[in-house]
N, C-alpha and C positions, 0 to 999 in steps of 0.2 A: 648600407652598401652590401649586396653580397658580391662571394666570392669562390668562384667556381672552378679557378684554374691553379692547380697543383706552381702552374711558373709564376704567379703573381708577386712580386715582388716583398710583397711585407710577410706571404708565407717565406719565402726564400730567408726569408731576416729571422723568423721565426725560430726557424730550423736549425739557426748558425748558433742560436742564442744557448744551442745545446750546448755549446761549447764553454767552459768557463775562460779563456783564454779571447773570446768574441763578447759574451757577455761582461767582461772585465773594462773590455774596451769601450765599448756602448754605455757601460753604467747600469745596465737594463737586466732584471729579471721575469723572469715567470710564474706566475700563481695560477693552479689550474684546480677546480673544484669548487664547488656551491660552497664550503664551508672554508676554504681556507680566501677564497675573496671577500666572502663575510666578514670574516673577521679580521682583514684586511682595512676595509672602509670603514669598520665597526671603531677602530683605534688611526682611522684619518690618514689611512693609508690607500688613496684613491688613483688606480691600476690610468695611465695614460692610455690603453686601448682597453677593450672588449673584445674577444672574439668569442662569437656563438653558435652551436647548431642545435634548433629545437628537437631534431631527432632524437638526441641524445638526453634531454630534458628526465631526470628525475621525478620530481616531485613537481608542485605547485605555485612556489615561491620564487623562481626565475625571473620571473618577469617582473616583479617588484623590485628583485636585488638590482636587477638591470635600468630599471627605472632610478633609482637612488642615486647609482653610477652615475647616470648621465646626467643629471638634474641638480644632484650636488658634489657631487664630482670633477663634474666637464667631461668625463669617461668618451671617445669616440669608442662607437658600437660597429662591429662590421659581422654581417653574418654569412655565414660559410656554410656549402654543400658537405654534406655526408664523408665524401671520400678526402676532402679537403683539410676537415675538421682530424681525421685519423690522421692525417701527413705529420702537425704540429703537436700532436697529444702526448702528453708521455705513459700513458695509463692505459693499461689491458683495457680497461672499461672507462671511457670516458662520460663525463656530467657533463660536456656540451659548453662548459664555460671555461676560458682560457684569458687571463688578463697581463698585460705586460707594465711594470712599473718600475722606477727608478732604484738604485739601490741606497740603502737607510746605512748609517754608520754612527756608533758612540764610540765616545774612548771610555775611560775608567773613572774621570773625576765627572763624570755627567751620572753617574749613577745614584740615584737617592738612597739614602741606608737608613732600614729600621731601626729600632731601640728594643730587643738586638739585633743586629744585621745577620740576616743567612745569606749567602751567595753561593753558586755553584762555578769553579773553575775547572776548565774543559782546554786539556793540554794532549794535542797533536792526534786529533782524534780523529778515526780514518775513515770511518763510512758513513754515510748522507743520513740511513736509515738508523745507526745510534745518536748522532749528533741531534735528528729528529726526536728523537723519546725522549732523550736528555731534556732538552727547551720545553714539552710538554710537561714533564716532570715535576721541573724548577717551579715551572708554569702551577701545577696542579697545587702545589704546597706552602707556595706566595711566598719565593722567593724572592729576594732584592733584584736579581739580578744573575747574568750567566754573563764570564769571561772568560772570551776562546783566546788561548796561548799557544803561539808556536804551531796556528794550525794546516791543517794536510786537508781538512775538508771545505768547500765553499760553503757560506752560511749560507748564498743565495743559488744553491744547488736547488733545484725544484725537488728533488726527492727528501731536501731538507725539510721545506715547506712543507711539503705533504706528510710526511710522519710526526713533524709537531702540530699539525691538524690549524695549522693559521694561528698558532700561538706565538710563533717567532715573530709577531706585531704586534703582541702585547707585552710581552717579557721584556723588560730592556737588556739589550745585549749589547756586550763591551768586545773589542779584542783588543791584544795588546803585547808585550813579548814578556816571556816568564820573570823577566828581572823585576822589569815595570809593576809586574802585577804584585811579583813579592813585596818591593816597596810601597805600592798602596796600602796590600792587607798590612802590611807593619805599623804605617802611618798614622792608621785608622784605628789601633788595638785589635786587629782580627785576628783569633785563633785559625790558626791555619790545621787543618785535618786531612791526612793523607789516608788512599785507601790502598791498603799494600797484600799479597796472601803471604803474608815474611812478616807479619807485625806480631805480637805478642797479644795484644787488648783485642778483643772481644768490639762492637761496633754499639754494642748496647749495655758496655762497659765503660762506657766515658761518657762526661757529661757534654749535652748541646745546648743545653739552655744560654749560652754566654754568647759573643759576638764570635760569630764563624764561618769559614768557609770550607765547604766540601771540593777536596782536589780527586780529579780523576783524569787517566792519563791514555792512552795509547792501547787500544786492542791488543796488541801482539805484545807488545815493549812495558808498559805499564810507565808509571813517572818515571822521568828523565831523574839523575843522583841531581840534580841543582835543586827540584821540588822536596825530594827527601832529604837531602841536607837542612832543608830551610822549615820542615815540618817541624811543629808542635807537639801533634797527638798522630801517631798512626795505628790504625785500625784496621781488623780483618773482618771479613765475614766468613761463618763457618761452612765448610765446603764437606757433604758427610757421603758423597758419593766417589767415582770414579775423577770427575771433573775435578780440576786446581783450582779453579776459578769462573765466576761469571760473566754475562754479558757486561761489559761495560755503560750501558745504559739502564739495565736490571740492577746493578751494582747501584749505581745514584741512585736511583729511584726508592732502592732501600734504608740510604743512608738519608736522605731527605725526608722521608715517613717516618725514620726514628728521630731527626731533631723536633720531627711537625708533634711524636707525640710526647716527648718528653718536656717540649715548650707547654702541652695544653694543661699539663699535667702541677 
């Protein structure tokens, strides 16, 4: 089916789904990119529409991903003019592929835990594009698991999607409220590790090899006193310029690289 008119009604639905407060109500997210609907389907998360313009076609593989879609999927396909395809995009440059699917949800006891468990807890965290690296991150270092507390971001933000590159459907991802979550890691034996620039220890001065989780908290705010009251181990990294402190998803990313090498080790 193409579709050529800016007022057609499933763009118009499209457009609304910008909204987290439309999308909330729908149930309904957006994944827009060769790779992050790859790997979407690739972990059986198969998108209820298609929309596509070959204009906008990358590479050579489109048309197989679209074929998979639809074949084991059930995927309806509708393709869309040039000017149409901009309407609903969110992306300076768009790949031409725009998929709509339901939204995923676990809680905390659905998560499976290694022998030791790593997990990364992710408290009130405000923008799409760290909440994004973070999941990649977790993702990169084969993590158990990522638990959003108390959060300010939509997980099924499309800018979420798009900076964890389609890993947010591989990762399993919990939310849950900071007490909740305290209580699991307790339940569990999980060393709880906070990341603070007010800590005394060094990040590569404590050990990770045991059962853990890495807590990070709020851009602006850092953890809420309820995480640090409830900390184990807190930890800094060393800051030797002007800056107090890092990005908060450079931050995880660092502290996840240090249990990935102190475990190989």
């Amino acid at each position: 089916m193409l579709i050529s008119s800016l007022s057609n009604p499933r763009i118009k639905h499209i457009v609304k789904l910008r909204e987290r407060r439309y999308r909330d109500k729908e149930q309904t997210m957006i994944i827009e990119g060769f790779r992050s609907i790859y790997r979407a389907a690739d972990n059986g998360v198969y998108p209820k529409e298609l929309y596509i313009c070959r204009d906008f076609f990358l590479g050579k593989n489109e048309d197989e991903l679209i074929q998979k879609l639809e074949t084991e999927g059930g995927t309806q396909i509708f393709e869309t003019e040039k000017n149409v395809f901009k309407k609903i995009s969110y992306r300076d440059r768009p790949e031409g592929l725009l998929a709509l699917t339901g939204y995923f949800r676990k809680q905390v006891e659905d998560l499976k835990l290694s022998d030791p468990p790593l997990l990364v807890v992710a408290q009130s965290i405000e923008k799409p594009g760290n909440l994004g690296t973070i999941i990649r991150s977790a993702d990169g270092t084969g993590a158990d698991g990522l638990i959003l507390c108390d959060k300010c971001t939509d997980l099924f933000n499309p800018n979420v999607i798009t900076a964890s590159t389609g890993m947010c459907f591989s990762l399993p991802i919990a939310e849950a409220a900071s007490q909740d979550t305290i209580n699991y890691l307790k339940d569990n034996k999980i060393t709880i590790l906070s990341a603070t620039p007010h800590a005394d220890k060094l990040y590569t001065d404590v050990d990770m090899t045991g059962p853990i989780a890495v807590i990070v908290g709020a851009e602006q705010y850092g953890l809420s006193d309820e995480w640090m009251e409830q900390s184990s181990i807190n930890v800094k990294i060393p800051m030797l310029g002007k800056a107090d402190s890092l990005n908060v998803a450079t931050a995880t990313t660092l502290l996840l690289y240090e249990a990935v090498r102190q475990r190989q080790q």
